[in-house]
N, C-alpha and C positions, 0 to 999 in steps of 0.2 A: 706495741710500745717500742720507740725508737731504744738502744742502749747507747748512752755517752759512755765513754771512754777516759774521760777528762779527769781532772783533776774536783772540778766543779757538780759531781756527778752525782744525782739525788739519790737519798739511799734505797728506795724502792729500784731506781735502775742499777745503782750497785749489787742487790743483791739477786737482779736478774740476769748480771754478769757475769756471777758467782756461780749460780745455777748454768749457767752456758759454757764457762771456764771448765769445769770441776764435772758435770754429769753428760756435756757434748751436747745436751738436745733442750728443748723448751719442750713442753708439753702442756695441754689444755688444762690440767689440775692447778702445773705450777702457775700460770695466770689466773686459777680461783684463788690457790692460796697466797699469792701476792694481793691480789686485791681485796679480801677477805680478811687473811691471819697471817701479816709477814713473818711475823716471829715465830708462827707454826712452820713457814717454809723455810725459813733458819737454821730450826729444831732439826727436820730433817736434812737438812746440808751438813750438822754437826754431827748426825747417826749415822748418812750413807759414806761419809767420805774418807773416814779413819782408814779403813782398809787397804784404800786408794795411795793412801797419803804414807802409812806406815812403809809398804812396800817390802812387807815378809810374804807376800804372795805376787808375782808376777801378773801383769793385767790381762794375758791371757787365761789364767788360772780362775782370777776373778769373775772372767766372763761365763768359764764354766762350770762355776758355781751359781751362777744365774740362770744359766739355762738348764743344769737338772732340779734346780727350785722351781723353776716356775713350767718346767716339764713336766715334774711327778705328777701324776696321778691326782694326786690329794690337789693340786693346783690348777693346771690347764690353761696358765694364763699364757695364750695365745700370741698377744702381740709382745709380750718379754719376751718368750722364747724365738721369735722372727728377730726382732730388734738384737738381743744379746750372740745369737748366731753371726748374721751379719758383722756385727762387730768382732767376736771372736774370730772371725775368718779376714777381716780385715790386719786382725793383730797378727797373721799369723798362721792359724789354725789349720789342721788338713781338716777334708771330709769322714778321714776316718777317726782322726779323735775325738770330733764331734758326735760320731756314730758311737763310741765307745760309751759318752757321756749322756747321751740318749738313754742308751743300754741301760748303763748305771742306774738313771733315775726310773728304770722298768722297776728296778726289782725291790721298789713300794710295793709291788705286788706279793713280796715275802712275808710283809706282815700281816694280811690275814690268816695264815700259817704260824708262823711263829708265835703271835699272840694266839692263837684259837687254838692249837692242838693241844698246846700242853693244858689250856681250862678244861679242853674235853676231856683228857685222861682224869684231869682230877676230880671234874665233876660225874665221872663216870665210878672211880671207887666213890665217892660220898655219898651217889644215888645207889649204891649197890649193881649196878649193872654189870655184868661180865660178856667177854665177847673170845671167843679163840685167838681172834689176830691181836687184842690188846698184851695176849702175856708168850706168843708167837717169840722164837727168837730169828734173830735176821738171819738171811741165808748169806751162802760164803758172797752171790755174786752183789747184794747188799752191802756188803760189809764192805766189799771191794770200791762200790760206785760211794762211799763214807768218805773212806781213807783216798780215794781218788779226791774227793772234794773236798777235806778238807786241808792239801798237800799243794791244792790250784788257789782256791780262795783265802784260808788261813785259819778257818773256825768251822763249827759244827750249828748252823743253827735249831736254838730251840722248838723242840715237833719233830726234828726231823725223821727220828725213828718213828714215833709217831704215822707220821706220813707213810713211810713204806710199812708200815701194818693194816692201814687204816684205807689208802688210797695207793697202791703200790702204780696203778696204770700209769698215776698222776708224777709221781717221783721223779723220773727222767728229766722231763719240762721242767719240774718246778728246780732241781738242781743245774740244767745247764743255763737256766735264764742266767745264773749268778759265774758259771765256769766258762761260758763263750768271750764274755769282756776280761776276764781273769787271765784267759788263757791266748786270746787273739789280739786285746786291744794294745795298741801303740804308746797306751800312756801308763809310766811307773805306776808300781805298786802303792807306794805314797800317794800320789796325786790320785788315785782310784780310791782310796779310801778317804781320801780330805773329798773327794764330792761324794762319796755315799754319807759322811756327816753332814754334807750339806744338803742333803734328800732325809734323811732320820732327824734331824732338828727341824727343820722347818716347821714355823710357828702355824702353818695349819693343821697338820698332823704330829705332833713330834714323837718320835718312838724313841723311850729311853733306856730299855736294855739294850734295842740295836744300836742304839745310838754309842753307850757304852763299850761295845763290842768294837765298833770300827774308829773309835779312840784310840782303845787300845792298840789296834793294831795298827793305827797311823801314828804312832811311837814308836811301834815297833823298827816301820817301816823308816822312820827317819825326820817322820814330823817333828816341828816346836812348838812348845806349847802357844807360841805368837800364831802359828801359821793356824795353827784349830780355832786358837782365839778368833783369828780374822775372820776363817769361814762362815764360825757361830754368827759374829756381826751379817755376813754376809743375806747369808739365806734369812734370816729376821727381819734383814730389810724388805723383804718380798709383802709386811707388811705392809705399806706404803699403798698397796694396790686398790684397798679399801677407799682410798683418794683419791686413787688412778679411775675408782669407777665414779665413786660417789661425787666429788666436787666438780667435774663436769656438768652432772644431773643437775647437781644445788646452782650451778652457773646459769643452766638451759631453762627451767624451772621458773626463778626468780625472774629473768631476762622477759620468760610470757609473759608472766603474771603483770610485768610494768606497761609491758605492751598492751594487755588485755587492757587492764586500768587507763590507760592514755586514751581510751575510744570509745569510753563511758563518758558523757556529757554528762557534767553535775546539776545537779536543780533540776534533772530531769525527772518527770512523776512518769509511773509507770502505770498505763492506762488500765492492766489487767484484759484479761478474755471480754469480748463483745459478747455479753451474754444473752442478748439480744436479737443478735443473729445479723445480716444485712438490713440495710433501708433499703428503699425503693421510692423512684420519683413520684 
């Protein structure tokens, strides 16, 4: 579809302007959902673009919010995370605080931990079970790798004792996945915990104590309530994708079926199986 520019300019190409203006790219959805539900593609140009527009969060920031959303784990969406790289490094960006923000969105892998230890303990006095390392007290070099992490990172996550009673081998890994970016990456403290909110909200998994926790601590750090607000917006947007996959399919789909139908002759009867078998002269 050509875009006019003009003054004279239909509002279907108007709002394919808007979409070109405002998000930089056309993409195959946004041609189902203009040709489909313009006013669904509206909807979304009213939900992605606040963020954008407020401007309590810099466009590089923006982009790496998009790229530990659509990083985590819980996600994997592939071509976001090529697309919003690319672009963060156009705004900008090095490779290492891309690398940081990589990092960041690893430590989704915190929450089968943090959510599972503590139901274990508790499901563990309700079943009556007891164990030596459950009522173990920590050793001094425990206590030390604690207060190390919680002096790098800012908090204690829940389990963590837990953990070194229960899985001590495991404890090392699972506390520096969170002190390597902490203690190495290039990007403030603030900005590291505005994208770990943007990895704990995210509308496919959201985790709400952790999520809780690096609120906190991005207040701490210096955040506004604007700039968390924006995040929230941000990583919620990643719902969108459900349209990223699905209205291509509903484009390709519909697209056969008219095809298939176009090469059906009508008033055609259909002879059915020769039951008969061959003639013969």
């Amino acid at each position: 579809m050509a875009v006019n520019t003009g003054a004279s300019q239909h509002p279907l190409e108007k709002l394919k302007s808007e979409v070109l203006a405002t998000r930089g790219y056309w993409h195959a959805f946004h041609e189902g959902l203009l040709a489909l539900s313009p006013s669904y593609l509206q909807a979304y140009l009213d939900f992605h673009n606040p963020p954008f527009l407020a401007g309590h969060l810099d466009r590089k920031m923006c982009e790496f919010i998009y790229i530990a959303a659509d990083a985590a784990v819980s996600h994997l969406f592939t071509p976001g995370v090529e697309m919003h790289i690319e672009a963060a490094l156009r705004l900008g960006a090095t490779a290492l605080e891309i690398m940081e923000v990589i990092q960041l969105a690893t430590l989704a892998a915190h929450s089968s931990h943090t959510v599972g230890m503590p139901i274990l303990v508790e499901e563990m006095a309700r079943a009556g079970v007891t164990s030596p390392a459950a009522t173990r007290e920590l050793t001094e070099e425990e206590h030390a790798a604690k207060a190390d992490f919680i002096d790098t990172v800012g908090h204690w996550p829940e389990g963590g004792d837990a953990i070194f009673r229960f899985a001590p081998r495991f404890a090392r890994g699972f506390l520096a996945y969170a002190q390597i970016p902490f203690r190495e990456g290039p990007l403030s403290k603030k900005d590291k915990e505005l994208i770990l909110i943007g990895v704990f909200a995210s509308p496919v998994a959201p985790q709400p104590d952790t999520l809780r926790t690096h609120i906190r601590l991005a207040l701490q750090h210096g955040a506004s309530p604007e700039e968390i607000a924006d995040v929230l917006q941000l990583t919620s947007a990643i719902a969108i994708h459900t349209c990223v996959a699905a209205i291509p399919a509903l484009t390709a789909a519909t697209t056969t079926q008219k095809v298939s139908s176009a090469t059906v002759k009508p008033n055609t009867p259909n002879p059915g199986p020769d039951v008969h078998g061959p003639t013969t002269a």
